[in-house]
Structure formats: C-alpha cells, structure tokens
C-alpha positions as CSV (number, residue, x, y, z in Angstrom):
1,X,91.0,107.7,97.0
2,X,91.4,110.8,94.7
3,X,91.9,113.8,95.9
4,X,89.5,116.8,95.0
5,X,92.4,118.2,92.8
6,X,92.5,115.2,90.8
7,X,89.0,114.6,90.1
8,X,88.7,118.6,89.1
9,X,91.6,117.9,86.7
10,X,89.6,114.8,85.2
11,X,86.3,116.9,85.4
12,X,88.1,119.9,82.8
13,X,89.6,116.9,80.6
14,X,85.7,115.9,79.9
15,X,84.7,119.4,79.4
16,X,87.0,119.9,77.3
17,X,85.7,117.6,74.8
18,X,82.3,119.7,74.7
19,X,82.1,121.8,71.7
20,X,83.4,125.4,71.9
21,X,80.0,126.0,70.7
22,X,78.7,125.4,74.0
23,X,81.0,127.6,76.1
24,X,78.5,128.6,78.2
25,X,77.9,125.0,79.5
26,X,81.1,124.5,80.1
27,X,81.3,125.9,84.3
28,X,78.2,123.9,84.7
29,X,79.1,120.7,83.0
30,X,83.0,121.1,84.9
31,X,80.7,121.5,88.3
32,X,78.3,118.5,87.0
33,X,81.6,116.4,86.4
34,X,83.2,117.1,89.6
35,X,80.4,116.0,91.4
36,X,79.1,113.0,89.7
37,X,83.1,111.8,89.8
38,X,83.3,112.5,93.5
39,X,79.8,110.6,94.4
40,X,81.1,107.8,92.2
41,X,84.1,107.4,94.0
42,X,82.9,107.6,97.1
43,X,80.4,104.3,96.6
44,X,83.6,102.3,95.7
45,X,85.1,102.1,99.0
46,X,88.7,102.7,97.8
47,X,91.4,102.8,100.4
48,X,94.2,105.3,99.9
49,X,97.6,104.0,98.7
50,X,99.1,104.3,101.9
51,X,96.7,102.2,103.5
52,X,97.1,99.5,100.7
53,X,101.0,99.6,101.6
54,X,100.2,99.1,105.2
55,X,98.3,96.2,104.8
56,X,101.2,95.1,102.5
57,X,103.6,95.5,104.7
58,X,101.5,93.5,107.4
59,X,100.6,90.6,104.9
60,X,104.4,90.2,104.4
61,X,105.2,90.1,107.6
62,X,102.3,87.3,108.5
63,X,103.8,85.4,105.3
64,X,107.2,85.1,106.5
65,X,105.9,84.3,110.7
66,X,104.0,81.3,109.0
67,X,106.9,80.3,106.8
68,X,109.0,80.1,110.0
69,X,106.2,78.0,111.9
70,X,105.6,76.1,109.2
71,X,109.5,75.0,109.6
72,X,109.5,75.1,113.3
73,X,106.7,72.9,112.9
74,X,108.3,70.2,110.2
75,X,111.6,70.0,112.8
76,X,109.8,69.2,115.4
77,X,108.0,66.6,113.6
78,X,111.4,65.3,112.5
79,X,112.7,65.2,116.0
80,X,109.6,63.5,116.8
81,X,109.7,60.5,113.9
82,X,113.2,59.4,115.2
C-alpha cells in the first residue's frame, strides 16, 4: 500500500492546484487530502509489492511442479499404451 509519505506528497500536489488566493485553506485542505487519500486506500485491500512478488514467486514455482507432473504423467501413460 502507500506509505504515509507518499500519500502526503500526493495530498500537497492537490493543494497545490488551489488558488493562492486561498492560502489560508491550504493546511486544512493538505490535512483533508491526506486523510480522505489514506481512508480511500485503506477500503481497497491493496497488498504491498513485496507481497505481490511472493505470491509471484510461489505461482511460478506451482507452474513449473505441474508442468513436470503433467510430463511425468504423459510418460507414464506412454509406458502404459505399449
């Protein structure tokens, strides 16, 4: 998920499309940002990049044990046929 840095940084980049006129929003609308961003995230159920990889890594690995049952599983059916 993004971290708290990251979601600050987004949260200035949107205040800073307010008006200068309205400098005097702009702590409460970074504060309003930052939270509203945060809650949003939260209620996707992200995983975390390294968690992604890891399940990656495992789905690779379950690929390439059925590839080699699947041809464990077509020489023994060959062996069988003759």
């Amino acid at each position: 998920m993004m971290d708290r840095q990251g979601i600050d940084q987004l949260a200035q980049r949107l205040v800073s499309l307010v008006p200068s006129g309205l400098a005097q929003a702009h702590q409460d609308l970074r504060t309003n940002f930052s939270d509203v961003l945060a809650q949003g995230l939260r209620r996707l159920d992200l995983v975390t990049r390294e968690e992604f990889d890891v399940q990656v890594q495992l789905l690779a690995r379950t690929r390439a044990k059925v590839e080699a049952l699947e041809k464990r599983i077509a020489e023994l059916e060959a062996g069988a046929a003759t």
